[in-house]
N, CA, C and O atoms as CSV, one atom per row, in Angstrom:
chain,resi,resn,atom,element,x,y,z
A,1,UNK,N,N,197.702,80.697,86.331
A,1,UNK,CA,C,197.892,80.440,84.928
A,1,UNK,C,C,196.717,79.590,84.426
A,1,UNK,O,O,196.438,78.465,84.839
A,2,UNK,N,N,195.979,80.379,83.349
A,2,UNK,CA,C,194.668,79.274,82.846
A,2,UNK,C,C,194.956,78.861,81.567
A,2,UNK,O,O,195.546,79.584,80.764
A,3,UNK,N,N,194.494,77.494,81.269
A,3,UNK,CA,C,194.766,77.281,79.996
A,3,UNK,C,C,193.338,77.575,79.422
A,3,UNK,O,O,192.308,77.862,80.031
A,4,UNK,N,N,193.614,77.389,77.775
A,4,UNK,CA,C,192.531,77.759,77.424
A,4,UNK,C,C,192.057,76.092,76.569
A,4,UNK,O,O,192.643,75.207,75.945
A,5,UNK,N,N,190.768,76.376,76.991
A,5,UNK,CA,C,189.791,74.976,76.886
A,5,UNK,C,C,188.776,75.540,75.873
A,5,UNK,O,O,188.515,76.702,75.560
A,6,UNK,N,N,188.195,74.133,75.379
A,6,UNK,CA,C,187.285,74.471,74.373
A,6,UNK,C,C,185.678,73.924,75.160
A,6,UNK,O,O,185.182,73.228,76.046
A,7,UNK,N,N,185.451,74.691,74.240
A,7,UNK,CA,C,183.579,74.718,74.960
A,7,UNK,C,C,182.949,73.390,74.650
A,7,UNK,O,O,183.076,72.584,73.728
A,8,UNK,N,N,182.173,73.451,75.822
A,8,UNK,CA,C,181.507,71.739,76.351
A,8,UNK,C,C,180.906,71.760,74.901
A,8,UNK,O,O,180.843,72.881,74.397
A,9,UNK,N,N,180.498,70.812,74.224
A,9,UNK,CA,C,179.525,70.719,73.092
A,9,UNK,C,C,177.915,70.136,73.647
A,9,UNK,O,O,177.547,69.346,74.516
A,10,UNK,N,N,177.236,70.987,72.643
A,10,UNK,CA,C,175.802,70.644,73.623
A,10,UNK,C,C,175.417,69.469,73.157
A,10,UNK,O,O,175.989,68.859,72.253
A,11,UNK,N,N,174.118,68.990,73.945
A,11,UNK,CA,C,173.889,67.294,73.510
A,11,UNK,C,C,173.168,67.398,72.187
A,11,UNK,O,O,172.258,68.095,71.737
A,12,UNK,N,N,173.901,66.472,71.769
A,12,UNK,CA,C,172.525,66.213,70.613
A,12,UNK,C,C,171.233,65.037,70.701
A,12,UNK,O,O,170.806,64.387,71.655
A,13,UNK,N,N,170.846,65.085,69.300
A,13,UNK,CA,C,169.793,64.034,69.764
A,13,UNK,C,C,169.940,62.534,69.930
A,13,UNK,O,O,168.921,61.848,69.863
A,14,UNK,N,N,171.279,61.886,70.170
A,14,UNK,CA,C,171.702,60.557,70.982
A,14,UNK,C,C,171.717,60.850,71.950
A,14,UNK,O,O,171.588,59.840,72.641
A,15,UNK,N,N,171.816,61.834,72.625
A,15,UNK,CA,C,172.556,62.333,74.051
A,15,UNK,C,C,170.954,62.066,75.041
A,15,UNK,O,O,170.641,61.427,76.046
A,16,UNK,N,N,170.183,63.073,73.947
A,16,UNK,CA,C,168.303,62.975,74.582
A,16,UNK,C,C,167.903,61.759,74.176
A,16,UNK,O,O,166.750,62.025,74.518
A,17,UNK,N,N,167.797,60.585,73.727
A,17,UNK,CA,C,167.471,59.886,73.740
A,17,UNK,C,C,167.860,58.595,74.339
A,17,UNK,O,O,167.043,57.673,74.340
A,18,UNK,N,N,169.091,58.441,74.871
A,18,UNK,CA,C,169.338,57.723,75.682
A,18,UNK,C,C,169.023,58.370,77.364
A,18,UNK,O,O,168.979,57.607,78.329
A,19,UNK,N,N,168.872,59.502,77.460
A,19,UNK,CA,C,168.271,60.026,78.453
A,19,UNK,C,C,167.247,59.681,78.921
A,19,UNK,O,O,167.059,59.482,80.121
A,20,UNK,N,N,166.304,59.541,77.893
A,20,UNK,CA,C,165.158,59.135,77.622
A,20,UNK,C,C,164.738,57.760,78.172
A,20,UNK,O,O,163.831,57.332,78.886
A,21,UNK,N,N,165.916,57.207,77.452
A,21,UNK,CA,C,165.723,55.568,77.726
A,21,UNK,C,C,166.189,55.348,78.781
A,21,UNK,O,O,166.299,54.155,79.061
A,22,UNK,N,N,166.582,56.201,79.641
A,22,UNK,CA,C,166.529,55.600,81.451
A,22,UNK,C,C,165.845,56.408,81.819
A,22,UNK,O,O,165.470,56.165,82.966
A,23,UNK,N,N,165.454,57.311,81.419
A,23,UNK,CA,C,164.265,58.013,82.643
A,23,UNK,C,C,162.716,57.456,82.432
A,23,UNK,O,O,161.910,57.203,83.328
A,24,UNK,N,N,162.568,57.364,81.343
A,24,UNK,CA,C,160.886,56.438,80.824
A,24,UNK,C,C,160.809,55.313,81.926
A,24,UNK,O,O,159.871,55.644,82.651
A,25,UNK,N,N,161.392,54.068,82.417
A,25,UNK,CA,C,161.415,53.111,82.921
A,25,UNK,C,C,161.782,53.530,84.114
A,25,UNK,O,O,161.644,52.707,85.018
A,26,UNK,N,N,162.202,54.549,84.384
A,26,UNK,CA,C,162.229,54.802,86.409
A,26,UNK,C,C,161.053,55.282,86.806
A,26,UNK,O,O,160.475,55.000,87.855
A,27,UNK,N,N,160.385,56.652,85.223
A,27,UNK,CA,C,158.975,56.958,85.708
A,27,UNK,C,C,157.966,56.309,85.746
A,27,UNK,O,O,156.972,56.725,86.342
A,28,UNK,N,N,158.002,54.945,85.012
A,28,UNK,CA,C,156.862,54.045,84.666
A,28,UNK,C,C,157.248,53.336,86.343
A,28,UNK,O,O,156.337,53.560,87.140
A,29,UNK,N,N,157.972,52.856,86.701
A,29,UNK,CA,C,158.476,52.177,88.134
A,29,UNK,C,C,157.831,52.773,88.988
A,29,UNK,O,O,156.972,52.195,89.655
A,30,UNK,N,N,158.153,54.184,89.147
A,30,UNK,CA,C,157.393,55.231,90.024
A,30,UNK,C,C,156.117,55.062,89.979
A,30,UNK,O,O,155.514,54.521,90.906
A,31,UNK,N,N,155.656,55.405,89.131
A,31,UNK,CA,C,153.891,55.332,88.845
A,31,UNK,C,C,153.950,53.899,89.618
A,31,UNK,O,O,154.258,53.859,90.809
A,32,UNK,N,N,153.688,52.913,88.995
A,32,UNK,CA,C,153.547,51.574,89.361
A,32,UNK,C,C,153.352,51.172,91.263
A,32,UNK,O,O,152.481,50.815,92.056
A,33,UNK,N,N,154.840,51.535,91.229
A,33,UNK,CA,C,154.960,51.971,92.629
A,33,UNK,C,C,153.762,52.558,93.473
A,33,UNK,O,O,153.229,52.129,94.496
A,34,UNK,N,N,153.502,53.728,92.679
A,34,UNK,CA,C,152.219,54.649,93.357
A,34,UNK,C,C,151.022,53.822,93.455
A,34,UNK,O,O,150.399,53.550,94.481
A,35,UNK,N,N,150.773,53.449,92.232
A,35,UNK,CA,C,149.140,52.558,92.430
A,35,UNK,C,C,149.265,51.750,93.068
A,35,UNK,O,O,148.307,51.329,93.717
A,36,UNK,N,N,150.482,51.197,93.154
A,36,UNK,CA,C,150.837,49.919,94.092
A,36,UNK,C,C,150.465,50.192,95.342
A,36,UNK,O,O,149.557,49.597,95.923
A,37,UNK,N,N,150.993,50.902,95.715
A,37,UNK,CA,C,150.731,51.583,97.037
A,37,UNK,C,C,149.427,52.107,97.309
A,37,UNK,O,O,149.068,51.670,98.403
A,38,UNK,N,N,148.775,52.664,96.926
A,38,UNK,CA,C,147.280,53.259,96.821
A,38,UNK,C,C,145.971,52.012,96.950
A,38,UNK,O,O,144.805,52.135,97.325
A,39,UNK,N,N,146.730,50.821,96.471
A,39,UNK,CA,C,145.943,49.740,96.316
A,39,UNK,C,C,146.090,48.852,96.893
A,39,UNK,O,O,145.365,47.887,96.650
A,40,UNK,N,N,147.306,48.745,98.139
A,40,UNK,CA,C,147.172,47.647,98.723
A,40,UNK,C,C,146.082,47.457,99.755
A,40,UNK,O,O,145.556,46.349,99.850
A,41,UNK,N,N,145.645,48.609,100.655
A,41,UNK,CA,C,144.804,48.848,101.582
A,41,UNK,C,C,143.490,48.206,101.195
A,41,UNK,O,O,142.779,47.521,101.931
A,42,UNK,N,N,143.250,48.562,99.802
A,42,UNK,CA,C,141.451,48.207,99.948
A,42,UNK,C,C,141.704,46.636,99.496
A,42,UNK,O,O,140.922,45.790,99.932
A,43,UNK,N,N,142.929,46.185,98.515
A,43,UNK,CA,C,142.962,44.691,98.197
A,43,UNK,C,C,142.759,43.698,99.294
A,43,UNK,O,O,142.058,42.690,99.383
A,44,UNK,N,N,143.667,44.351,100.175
A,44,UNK,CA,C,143.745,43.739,101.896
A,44,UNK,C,C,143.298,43.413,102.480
A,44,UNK,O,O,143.589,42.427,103.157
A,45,UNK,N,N,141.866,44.393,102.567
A,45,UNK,CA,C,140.991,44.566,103.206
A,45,UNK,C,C,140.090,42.731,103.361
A,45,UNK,O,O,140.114,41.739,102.633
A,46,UNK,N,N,139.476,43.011,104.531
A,46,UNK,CA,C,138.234,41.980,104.125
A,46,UNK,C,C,137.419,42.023,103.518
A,46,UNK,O,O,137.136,43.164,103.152
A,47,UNK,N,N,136.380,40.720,102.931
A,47,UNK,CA,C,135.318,41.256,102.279
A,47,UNK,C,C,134.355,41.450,103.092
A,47,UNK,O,O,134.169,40.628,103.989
A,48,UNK,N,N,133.218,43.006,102.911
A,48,UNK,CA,C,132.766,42.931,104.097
A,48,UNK,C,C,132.757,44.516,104.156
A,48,UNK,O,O,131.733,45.106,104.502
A,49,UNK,N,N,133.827,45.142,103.839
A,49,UNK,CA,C,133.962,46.680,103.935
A,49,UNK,C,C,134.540,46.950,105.491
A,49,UNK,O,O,134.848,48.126,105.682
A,50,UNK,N,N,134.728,46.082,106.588
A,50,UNK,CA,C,135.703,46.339,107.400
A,50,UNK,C,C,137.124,46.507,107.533
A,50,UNK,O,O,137.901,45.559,107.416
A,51,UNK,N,N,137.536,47.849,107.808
A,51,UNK,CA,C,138.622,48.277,108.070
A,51,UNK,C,C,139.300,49.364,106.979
A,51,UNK,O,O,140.415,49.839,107.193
């Protein structure tokens, strides 16, 4: 026995924009993250160009 349901409503534009506003700040984290990472090696490093 199925009942009958009404259709999901699609998002509107509050729906994308709070979307927005948590995914902007995880991708900016990410990035960050990345250079972070990319840059600790040569910061590290000695001066000198060893290693």
């Amino acid at each position: 026995m199925l009942a009958d349901t009404e259709p999901v409503p699609k998002a509107g534009p509050h729906e994308w924009v709070g979307l927005a506003m948590l995914a902007l700040p995880a991708l900016l984290v990410a990035l960050d993250l990345t250079v972070h990472h990319l840059a600790v090696p040569s910061v590290s490093s000695p001066p000198g160009g060893c290693g």
